[in-house]
N, C-alpha and C positions, 0 to 999 in steps of 0.2 A: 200607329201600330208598330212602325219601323222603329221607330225611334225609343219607344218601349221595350221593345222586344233587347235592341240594342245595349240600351241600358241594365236591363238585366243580365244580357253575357258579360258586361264589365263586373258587373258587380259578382259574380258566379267566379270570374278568372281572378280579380281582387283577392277575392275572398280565400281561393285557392293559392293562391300565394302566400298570402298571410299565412295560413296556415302551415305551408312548406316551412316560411321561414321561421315560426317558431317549434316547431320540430326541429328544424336545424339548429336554433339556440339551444333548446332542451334537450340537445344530443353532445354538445360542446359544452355546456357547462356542466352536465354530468358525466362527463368525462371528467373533467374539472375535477370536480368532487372524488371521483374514484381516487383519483392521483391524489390530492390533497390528502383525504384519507388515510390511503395506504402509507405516505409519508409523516403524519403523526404518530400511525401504529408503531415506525419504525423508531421515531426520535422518542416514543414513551419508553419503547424498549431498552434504549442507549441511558435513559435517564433512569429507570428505573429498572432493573436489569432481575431477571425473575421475580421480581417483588409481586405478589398476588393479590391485584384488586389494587395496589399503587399506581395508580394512572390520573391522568388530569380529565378530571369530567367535563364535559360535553357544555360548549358555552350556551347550546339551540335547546330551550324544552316544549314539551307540548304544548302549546298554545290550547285554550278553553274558545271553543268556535262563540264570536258573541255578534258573530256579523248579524244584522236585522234581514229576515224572510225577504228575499227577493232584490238582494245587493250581490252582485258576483264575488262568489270569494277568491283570495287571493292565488294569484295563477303559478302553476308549477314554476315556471320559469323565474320569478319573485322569491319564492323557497327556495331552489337550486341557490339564488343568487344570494343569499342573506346567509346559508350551509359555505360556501364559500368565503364567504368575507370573517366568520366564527371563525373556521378553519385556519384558512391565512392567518390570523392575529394568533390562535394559538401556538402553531409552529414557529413563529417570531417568540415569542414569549419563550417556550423552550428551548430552542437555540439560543436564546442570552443566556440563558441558566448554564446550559451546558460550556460556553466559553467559558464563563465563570468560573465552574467549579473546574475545569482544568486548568486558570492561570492560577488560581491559589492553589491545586496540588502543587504545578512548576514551583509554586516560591515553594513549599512547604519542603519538597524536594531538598533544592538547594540549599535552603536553613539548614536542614537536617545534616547533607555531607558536609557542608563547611564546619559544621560543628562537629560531626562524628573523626572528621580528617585531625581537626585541634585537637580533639581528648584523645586521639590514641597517639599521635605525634606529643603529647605531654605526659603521658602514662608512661610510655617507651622513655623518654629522658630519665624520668625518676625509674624506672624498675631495673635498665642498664646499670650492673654493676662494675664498679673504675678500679684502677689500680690502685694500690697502697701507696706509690709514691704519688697519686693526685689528689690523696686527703690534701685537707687543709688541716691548720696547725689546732691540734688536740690540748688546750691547755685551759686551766679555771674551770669554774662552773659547769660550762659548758660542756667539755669534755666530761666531767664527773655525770652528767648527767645521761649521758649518752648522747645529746644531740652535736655532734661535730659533723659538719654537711663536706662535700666531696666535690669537686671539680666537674662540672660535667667535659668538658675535655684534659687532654694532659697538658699541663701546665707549663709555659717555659721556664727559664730560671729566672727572668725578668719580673712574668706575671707572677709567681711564684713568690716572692720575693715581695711583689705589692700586696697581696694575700695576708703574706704572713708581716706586714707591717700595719696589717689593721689590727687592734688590740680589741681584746675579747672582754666584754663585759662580764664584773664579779658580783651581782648586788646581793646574791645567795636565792634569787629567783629563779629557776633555768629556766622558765617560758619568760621571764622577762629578758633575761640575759641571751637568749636564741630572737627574741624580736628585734633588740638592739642592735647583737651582730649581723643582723640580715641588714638591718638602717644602715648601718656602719657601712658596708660592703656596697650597699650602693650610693651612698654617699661617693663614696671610693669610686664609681665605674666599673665595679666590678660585678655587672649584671649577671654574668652565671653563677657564680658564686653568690650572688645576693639570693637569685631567684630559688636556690636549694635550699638556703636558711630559713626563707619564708615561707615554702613548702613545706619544710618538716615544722614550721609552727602550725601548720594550717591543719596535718594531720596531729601531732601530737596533743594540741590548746583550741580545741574544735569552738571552744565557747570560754576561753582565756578571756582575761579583761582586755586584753592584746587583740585580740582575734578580727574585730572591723579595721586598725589599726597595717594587722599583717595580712590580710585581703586585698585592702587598697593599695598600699606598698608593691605588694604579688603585680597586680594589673598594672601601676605606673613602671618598676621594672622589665616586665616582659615589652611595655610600649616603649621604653629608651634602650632598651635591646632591637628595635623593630622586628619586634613578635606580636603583630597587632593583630592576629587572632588568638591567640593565648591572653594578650591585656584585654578584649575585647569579653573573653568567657571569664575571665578570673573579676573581673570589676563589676559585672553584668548579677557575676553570683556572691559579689558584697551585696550588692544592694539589693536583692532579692530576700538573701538570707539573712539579714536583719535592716529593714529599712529606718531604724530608731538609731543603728548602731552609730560612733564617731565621726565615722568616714563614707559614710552610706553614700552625700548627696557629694563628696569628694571623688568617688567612682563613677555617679552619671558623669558629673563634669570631665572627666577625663575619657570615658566610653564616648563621648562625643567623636573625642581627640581619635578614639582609635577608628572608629566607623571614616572619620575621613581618611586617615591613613589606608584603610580596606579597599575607598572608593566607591563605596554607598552612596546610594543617590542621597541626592540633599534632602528629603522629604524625611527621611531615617531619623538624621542628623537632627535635625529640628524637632523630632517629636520626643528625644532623649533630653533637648534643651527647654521643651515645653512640659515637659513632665520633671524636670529639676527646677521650674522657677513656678509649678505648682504646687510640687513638694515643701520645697525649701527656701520660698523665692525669699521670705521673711528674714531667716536668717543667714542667705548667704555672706561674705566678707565682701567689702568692696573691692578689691582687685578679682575676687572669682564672678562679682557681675560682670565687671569691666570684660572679664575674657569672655562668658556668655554673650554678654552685646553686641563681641567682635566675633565671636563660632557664628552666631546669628547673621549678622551683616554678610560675613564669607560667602554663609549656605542661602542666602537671599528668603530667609526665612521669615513667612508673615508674620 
């Protein structure tokens, strides 16, 4: 009788405990849940920012009860726990998202000023107008044509002097004869003075038979001037704006050149080199592979 009696107050106190402590589970893990919760509403918000009905749906749906008559079915604490582990993985999932799409604003950003910084720092050269004694020498075709390009600084008598000892081509063309004397000039080293000639063929002969010719020119100029963001936009928009043209795969190859001068990660570097030897790999020359093989080797490029 003791012994019975005994055994049913264990089992009575057992039993009340058990029960304690799952209530105490089912009071921590739905708390659990609240916070989690509350912390997806916030990160849908961040993600999707008054978007109406933009929200990432719910990983948990109804379940269809198929338990068989007389099988316990699954216990609160079970559900809590299963609404938790959904949760959790969602707010990991959004959180990736959202780094995401803030480091590609940052690049998208910084593309943007490097490049807006280049085009008005090139505007500004060309729209500065110079003195009459820093023209360059008006004579031939060229002059008759109107195109005679201008010093972007004043010139000494020395530079001045090497200017006016480059002769000015007569073939009765003046887009031909404005492309030559931009060659000329920089054959010569005389990069500001080249890079003006090339610019007034680029606005004057928009689609000149010259025109892929005085594009690539423009970009290896401003890069032997070390203007490697000027050679970087002017070669970028050879090959953009006619990819058939003469000089097309001659501007990747050198936009390589200027992206390292910039100091671009090597990954850049390589996918300018992997996009000119799928372009063009057929017909490149063998000394412009040779320099591919060795940009490549530099940039440690797969």
């Amino acid at each position: 009788m003791r012994i019975a009696l005994a055994a049913a107050l264990a089992f009575a106190a057992f039993g009340f405990n058990g029960t304690a402590m799952a209530q105490a589970q089912d009071g921590n893990v739905g708390q659990r849940v609240d916070k989690l919760e509350r912390e997806m509403r916030a990160v849908q918000r961040k993600v999707f920012p008054g978007g109406a009905g933009m929200t990432v749906e719910p990983q948990i749906t109804q379940q269809v009860d198929t338990t068989p008559p007389g099988v316990p079915a699954t216990t609160p604490l079970a559900d809590l726990t299963q609404r938790v582990a959904a949760l959790e993985s969602q707010i990991q999932t959004m959180t990736g998202q959202i780094e995401q799409n803030q480091y590609r604003m940052r690049q998208l950003e910084e593309a943007f000023g490097a490049y807006k910084a280049a085009t008005d720092a090139r505007m500004k050269a060309l729209e500065t107008p110079q003195p009459a004694a820093d023209a360059m020498p008006t004579d031939g075709a060229v002059a008759a044509s109107g195109d005679s390009a201008t010093a972007p600084a004043r010139a000494s008598g020395d530079r001045a002097a090497k200017v006016a000892a480059v002769e000015k081509p007569s073939t009765g063309d003046a887009g031909e004869d404005l492309y030559l004397y931009g060659f000329r000039l920089w054959q010569a080293k005389l990069y500001p003075e080249a890079a003006k000639a090339l610019e007034q063929y680029k606005a004057k002969y928009p689609t000149g038979k010259r025109a892929s010719f005085a594009r690539n020119l423009l970009g290896r100029t401003y890069l032997d001037d070390n203007r490697a963001n000027l050679a970087a936009i002017a070669l970028y928009e050879n090959y953009t704006a006619n990819p058939n043209g003469e000089r097309a795969a001659d501007s990747l190859y050198y936009l390589a050149q200027a992206l390292v001068k910039l100091k671009k990660p090597a990954g850049e570097v390589c996918k300018v080199y992997d996009e000119l030897n799928s372009v063009y790999g057929a017909s490149l020359s063998a000394e412009m592979k040779a320099g591919v093989a060795k940009g490549r080797a530099d940039q440690r490029c797969k």
